[in-house]
C-alpha positions in Angstrom: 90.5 55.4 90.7 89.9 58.8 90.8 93.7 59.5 91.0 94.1 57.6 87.8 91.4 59.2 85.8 92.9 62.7 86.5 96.2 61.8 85.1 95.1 60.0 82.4 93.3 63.4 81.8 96.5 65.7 82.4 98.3 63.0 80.2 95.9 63.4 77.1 96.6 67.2 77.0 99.7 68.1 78.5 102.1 65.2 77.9 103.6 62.6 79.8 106.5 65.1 81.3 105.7 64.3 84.7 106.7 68.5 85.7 104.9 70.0 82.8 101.5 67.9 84.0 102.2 69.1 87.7 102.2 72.7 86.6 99.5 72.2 84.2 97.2 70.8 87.2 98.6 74.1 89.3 96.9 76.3 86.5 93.5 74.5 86.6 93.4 74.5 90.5 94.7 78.2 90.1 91.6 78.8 87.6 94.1 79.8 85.0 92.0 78.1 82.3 93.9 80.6 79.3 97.5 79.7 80.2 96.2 76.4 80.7 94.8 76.5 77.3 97.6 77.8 76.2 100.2 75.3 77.3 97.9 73.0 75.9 98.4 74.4 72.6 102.4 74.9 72.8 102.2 71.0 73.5 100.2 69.9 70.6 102.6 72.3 68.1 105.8 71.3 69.5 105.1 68.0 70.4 105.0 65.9 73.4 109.2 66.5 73.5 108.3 69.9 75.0 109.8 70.3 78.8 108.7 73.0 81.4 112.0 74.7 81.1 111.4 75.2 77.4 108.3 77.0 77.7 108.2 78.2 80.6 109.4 81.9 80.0 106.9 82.8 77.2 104.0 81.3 79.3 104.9 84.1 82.4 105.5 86.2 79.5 102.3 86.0 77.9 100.1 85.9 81.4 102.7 88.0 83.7 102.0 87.3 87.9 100.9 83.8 87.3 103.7 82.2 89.1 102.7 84.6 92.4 98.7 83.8 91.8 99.3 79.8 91.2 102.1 79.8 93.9 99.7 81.7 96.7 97.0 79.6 95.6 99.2 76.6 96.2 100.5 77.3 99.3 96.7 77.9 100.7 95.2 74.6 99.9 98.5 72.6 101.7 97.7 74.9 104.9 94.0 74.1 104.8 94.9 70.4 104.4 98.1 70.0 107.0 96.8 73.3 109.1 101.0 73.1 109.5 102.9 76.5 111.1 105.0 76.2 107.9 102.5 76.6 105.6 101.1 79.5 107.5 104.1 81.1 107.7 105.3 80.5 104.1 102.0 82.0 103.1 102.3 85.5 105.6 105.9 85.6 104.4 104.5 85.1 100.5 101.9 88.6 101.2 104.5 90.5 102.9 104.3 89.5 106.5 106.7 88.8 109.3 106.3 85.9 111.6 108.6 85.8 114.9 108.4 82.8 117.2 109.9 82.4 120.8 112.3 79.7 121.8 110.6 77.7 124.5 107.3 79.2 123.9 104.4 78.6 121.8 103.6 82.5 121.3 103.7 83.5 117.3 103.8 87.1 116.6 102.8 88.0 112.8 103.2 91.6 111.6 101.4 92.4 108.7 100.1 95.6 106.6 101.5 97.5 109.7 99.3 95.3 112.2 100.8 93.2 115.1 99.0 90.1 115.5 100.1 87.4 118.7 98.8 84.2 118.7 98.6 81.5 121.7 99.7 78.6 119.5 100.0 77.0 116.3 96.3 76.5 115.8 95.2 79.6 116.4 97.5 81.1 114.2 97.0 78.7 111.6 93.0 79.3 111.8 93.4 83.3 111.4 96.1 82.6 108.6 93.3 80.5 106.6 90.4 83.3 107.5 92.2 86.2 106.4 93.0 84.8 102.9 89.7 82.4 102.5 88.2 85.2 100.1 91.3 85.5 98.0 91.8 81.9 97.2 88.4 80.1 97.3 
């Protein structure tokens, strides 16, 4: 139920293109309520005919870094809900970072804003990746 009264939602301002609703629920999770607003108003100009690909240049040029603050932001909340090494990773490697792993071992070394970090297995590793970007994207 909840599921359906969200889209229904997304639907009634963004449009039934099923890419353009993902992105638009990116923005909102992402707290990007003016480019939010704004794709919102390209789609009741142009139409509902309006894809992502069309619009999707003048919306990183009108709010420049969104793609890297909605794409971090993204990336966080699918660690914190599969607490998944890939994730984790993907996230370090998003910021900068270097993750190494060993064959045949459960060791995970992260380097990071010229700090070695070595981790005992995937859930320690996961737990310090969540803790040490909690404050930036919650």
């Amino acid at each position: 139920m909840a599921g359906k009264l969200k889209t229904d939602y997304l639907m009634r301002y963004f449009g039934k293109d099923g890419a353009i609703v993902e992105f638009a629920e990116g923005l909102i999770k992402a707290k990007e309520i003016e480019a939010a607003l704004y794709l919102n108003a390209i789609i009741n100009v142009m139409g509902q005919s309006v894809t992502l690909f069309s619009v999707r240049n003048d919306i990183d040029a009108k709010f420049p870094g969104l793609q890297v603050r909605v794409k971090g932001l993204d990336l966080y909340r699918q660690l914190k809900q599969y607490n998944s090494s890939y994730e984790a990773t993907e996230l370090v490697i998003f910021h900068g970072g270097l993750v190494k792993t060993r064959m045949f071992s459960q060791k995970i070394t992260v380097r990071l804003n010229s700090h070695e970090y070595i981790f005992n297995n995937t859930e320690e590793y996961c737990q310090f990746v969540l803790n040490l970007y909690a404050e930036k994207y919650t």
